[in-house]
C-alpha positions in Angstrom: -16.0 -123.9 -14.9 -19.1 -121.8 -14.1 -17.7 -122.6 -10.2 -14.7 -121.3 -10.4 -16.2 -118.2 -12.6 -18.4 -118.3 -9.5 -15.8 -118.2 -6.9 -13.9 -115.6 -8.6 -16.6 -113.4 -8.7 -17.4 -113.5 -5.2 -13.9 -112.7 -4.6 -13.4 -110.1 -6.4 -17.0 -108.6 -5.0 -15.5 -109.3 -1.1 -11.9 -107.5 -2.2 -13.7 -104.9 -3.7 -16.1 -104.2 -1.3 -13.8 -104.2 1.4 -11.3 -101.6 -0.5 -14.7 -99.5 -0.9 -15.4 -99.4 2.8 -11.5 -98.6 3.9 -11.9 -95.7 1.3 -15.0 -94.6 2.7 -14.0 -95.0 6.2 -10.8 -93.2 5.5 -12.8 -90.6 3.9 -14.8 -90.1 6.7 -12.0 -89.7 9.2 -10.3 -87.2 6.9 -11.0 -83.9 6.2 -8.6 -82.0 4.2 -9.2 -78.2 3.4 -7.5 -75.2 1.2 -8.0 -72.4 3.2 -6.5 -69.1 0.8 -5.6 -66.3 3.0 -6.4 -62.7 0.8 -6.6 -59.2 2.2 -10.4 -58.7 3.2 -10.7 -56.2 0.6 -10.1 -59.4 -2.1 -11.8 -61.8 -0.2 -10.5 -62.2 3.4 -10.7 -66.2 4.1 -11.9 -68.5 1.2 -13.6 -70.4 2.8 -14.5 -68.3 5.9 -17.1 -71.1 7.0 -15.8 -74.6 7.6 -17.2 -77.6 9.5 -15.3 -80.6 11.6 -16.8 -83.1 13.9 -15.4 -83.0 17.4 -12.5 -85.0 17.9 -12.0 -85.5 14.1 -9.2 -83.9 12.8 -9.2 -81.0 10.4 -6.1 -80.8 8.3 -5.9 -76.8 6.6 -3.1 -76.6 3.8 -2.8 -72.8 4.3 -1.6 -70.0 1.5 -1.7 -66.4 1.0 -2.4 -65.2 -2.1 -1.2 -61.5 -2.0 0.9 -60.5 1.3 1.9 -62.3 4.3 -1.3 -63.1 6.6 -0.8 -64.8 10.3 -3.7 -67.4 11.4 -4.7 -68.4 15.1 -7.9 -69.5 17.0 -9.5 -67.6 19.2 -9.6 -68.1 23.0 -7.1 -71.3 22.1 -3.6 -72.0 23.2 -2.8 -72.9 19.7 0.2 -70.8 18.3 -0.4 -68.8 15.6 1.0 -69.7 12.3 2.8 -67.2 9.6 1.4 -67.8 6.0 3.9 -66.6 3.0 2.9 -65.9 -0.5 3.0 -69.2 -2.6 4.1 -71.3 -0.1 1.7 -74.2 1.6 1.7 -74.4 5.3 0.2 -78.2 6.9 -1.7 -77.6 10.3 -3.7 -80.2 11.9 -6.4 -79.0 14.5 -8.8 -81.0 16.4 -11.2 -79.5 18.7 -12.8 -82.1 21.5 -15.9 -79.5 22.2 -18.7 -79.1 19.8 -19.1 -75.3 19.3 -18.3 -72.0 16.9 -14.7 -71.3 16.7 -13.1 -67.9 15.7 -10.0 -68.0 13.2 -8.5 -64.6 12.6 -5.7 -63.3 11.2 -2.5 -62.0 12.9 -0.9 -60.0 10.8 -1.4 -56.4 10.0 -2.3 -57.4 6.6 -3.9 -53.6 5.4 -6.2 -51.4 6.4 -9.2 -53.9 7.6 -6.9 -56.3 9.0 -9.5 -56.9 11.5 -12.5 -57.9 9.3 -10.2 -61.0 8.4 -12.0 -63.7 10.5 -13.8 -67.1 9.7 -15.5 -69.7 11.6 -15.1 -73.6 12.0 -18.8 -75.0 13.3 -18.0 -78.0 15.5 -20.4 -80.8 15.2 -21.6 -83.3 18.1 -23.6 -83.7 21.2 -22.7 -80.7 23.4 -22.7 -80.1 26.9 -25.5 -77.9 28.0 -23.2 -74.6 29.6 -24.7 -72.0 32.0 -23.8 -68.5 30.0 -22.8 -65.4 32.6 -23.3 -62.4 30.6 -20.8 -59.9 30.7 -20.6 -57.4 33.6 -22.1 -54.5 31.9 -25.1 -56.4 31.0 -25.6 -58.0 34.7 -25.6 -53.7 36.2 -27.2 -52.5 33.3 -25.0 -50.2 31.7 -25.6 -48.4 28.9 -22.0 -48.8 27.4 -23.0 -46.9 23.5 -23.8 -43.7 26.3 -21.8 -40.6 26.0 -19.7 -39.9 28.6 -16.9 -37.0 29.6 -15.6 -36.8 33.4 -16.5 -33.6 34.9 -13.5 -33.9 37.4 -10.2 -34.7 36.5 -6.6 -34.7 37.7 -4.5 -30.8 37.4 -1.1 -33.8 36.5 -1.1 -37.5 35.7 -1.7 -39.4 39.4 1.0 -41.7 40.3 -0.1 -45.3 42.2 3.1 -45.2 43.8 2.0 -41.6 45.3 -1.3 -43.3 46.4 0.4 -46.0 48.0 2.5 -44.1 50.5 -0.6 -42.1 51.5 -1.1 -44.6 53.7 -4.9 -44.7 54.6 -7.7 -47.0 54.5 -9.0 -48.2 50.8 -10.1 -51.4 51.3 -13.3 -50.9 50.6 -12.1 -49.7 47.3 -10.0 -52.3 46.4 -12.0 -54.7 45.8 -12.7 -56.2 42.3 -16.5 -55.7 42.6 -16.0 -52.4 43.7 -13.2 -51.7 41.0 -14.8 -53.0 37.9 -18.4 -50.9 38.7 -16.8 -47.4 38.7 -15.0 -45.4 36.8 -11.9 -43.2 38.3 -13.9 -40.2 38.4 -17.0 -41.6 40.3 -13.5 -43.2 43.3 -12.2 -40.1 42.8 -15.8 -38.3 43.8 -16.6 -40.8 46.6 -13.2 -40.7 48.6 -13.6 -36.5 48.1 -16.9 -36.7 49.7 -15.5 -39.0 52.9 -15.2 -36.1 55.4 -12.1 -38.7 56.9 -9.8 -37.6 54.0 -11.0 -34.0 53.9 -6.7 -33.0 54.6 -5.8 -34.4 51.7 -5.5 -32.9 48.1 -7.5 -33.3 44.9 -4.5 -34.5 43.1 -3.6 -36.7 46.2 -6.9 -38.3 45.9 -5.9 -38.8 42.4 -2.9 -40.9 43.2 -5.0 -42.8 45.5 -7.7 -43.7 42.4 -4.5 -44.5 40.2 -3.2 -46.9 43.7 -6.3 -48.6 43.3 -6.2 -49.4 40.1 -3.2 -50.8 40.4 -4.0 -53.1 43.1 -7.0 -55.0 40.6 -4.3 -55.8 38.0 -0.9 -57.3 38.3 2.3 -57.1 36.4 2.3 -60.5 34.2 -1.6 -59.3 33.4 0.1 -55.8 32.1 3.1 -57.3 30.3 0.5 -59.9 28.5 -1.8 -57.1 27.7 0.6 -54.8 26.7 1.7 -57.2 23.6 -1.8 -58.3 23.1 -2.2 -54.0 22.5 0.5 -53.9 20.2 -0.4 -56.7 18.3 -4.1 -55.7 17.8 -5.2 -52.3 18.8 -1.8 -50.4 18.3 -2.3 -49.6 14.3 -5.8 -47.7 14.6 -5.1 -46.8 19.0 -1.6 -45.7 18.4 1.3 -47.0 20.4 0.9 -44.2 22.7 -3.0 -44.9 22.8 -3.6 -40.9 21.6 -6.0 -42.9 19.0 -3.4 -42.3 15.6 -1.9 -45.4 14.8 -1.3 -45.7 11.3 -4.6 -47.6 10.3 -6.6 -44.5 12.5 -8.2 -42.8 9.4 -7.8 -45.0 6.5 -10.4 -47.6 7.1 -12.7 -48.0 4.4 -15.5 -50.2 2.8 -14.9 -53.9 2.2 -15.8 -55.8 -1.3 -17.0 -52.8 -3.0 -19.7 -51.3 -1.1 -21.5 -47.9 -1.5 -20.5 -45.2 0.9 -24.0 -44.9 1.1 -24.9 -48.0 2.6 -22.7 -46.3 5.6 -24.7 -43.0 6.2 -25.5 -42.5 9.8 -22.7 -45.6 10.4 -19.8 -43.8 9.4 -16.8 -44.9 11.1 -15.4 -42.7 13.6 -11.7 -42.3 14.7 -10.3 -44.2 17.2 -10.5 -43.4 20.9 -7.9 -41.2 22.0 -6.9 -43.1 25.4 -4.5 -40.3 26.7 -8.1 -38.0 27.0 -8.9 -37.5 30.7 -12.0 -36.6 29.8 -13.3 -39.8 28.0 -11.0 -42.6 30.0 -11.4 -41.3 33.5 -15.0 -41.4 33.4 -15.2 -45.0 31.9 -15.1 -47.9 34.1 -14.0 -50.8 33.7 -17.0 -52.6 32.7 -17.7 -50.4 29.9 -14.2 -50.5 28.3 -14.7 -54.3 28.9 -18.0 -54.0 26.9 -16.9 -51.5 25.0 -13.9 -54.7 24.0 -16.1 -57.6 23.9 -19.1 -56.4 21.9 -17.4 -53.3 19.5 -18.6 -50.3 18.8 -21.5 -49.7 17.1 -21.4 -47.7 14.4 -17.4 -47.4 14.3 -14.8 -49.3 13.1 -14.1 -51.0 16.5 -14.1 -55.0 16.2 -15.5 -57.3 18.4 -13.1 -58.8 20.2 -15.3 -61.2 22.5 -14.5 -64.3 20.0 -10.8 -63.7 20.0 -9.8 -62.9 23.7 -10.7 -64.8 26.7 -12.5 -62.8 29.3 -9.1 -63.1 31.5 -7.2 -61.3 28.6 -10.0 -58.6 28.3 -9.8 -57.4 32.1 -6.0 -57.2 31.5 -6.3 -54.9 27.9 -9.0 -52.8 30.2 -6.2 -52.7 33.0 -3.6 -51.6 30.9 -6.0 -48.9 29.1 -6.2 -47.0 32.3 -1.8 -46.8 32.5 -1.8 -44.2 29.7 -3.7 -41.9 32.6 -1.6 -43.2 35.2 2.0 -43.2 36.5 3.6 -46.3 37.6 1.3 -49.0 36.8 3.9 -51.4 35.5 
């Protein structure tokens, strides 16, 4: 009898233990999270912070708790998914790089849209990657600098003007070349070249806004041009004049003083159909300017959601509210 008692007991030990392994295992290779969607000024993400192992996948039971919120990845090909009041929405990711991803939302969900963002930490042994810091750091431009263009065009300059002008601009067609100066400072050096002394200020201009045209290309517009609308269009305007619906309503998040903003207040929008303020920009600096935010306004940084290919096409498509014919 005390055998069999024995035998039973080891049996059920060996069952047992092998259900407590498959549970644990399974536990392991599982990771199931409730991520609530609320405008930021309720909450934003809860969590905002999550953590996945790489090649593990992360299954998110998304909900919005208020108004409809959208959620994406940055710099991923991942569509972005709608999430509806009370309703549960299943999305499996898994992410094959250890790293910091970026989740935002993609809805214009209020006035601080923007601030709705969250990370997922990505846990195992990386890759050491060589870092090229962005072009306004490698020339060393000051990008928080004020700047107004002390020339600028007497009409908007046309590309396809500058096109049938029909002289050399190679030199000034190139990318390095392109993305190191503003239009003013082309304008300035092809006035100064004693070669095109014939031609007119405003002819010059067409040849700048020419230029310009030749560093971008239509599919780069037409992907920027949503990517505008879908994320700088409510405080920039859909004519970029800076008064999008959002432009002067942004406010503190979570209750904080108005204090804790003095000397930080946040400033309107820039007003992209400004000669003055655009013309003397280069590209660089709007690419900065994109990547980074602006300090001490309510400009975002968008370096964690747009891949450095998308921010030379936004700072492309910038420069076609000064210039005809860029599409």
């Amino acid at each position: 009898m005390n055998e069999k008692l024995a035998l039973v007991f080891v049996i059920v030990v060996l069952v047992g233990g092998g259900i407590a392994i498959g549970f644990g295992w399974w536990q392991g290779q599982s990771n199931i999270v409730t991520l609530h969607a609320r405008m930021p000024e309720t909450g934003g993400w809860i969590p905002d912070n999550l953590t996945v192992a790489a090649n593990q996948p992360l299954d998110l039971r998304l909900t919005s708790d208020d108004v409809q919120h959208g959620f994406a990845i940055g710099q991923s090909d991942q569509p972005a998914v709608d999430i509806n009041p009370g309703v549960v929405t299943e999305l499996t990711l898994k992410f094959d790089q250890p790293g910091t991803y970026t989740y935002y939302c993609t809805r214009w969900c209020g006035v601080n849209h923007w601030r709705m963002r969250g990370t997922i930490t990505v846990t195992g042994e990386s890759v050491e990657q060589v870092v090229t810091p962005p072009l306004f750091v490698q020339i060393g431009l000051d990008i928080d600098a004020p700047h107004e263009a002390e020339f600028i065009p007497s009409s908007k300059p046309s590309a396809q003007n500058g096109e049938n002008l029909r002289f050399e601009l190679s030199a000034y067609q190139t990318s390095e070349y392109y993305r190191s100066h503003s239009p003013e400072q082309a304008w300035v050096d092809l006035r100064k070249d004693l070669t095109l002394a014939a031609y007119s200020d405003l002819q010059l201009w067409d040849a700048v806004a020419f230029i310009w045209q030749t560093n971008t290309s239509e599919d780069a517009l037409s992907e920027a041009e949503e990517l505008y609308a879908q994320n700088c269009a409510a405080c920039h305007g859909v004519s970029g004049a800076g008064d999008g619906v959002f432009s002067d309503q942004q406010v503190p998040v979570m209750g904080e003083a108005d204090e804790a903003f003095s000397g930080h207040e946040i400033v309107l929008p820039t007003d992209f159909t400004d000669p003055h303020h655009i013309l003397s920009a280069s590209p660089a600096a709007l690419q900065g300017k994109l990547i980074r935010g602006g300090m001490g306004t309510g400009m975002p940084m968008w370096g964690v959601i747009f891949t450095e290919e998308q921010t030379w096409s936004l700072v492309s498509y910038l420069y076609s509210f000064q210039f005809k014919e860029v599409h």
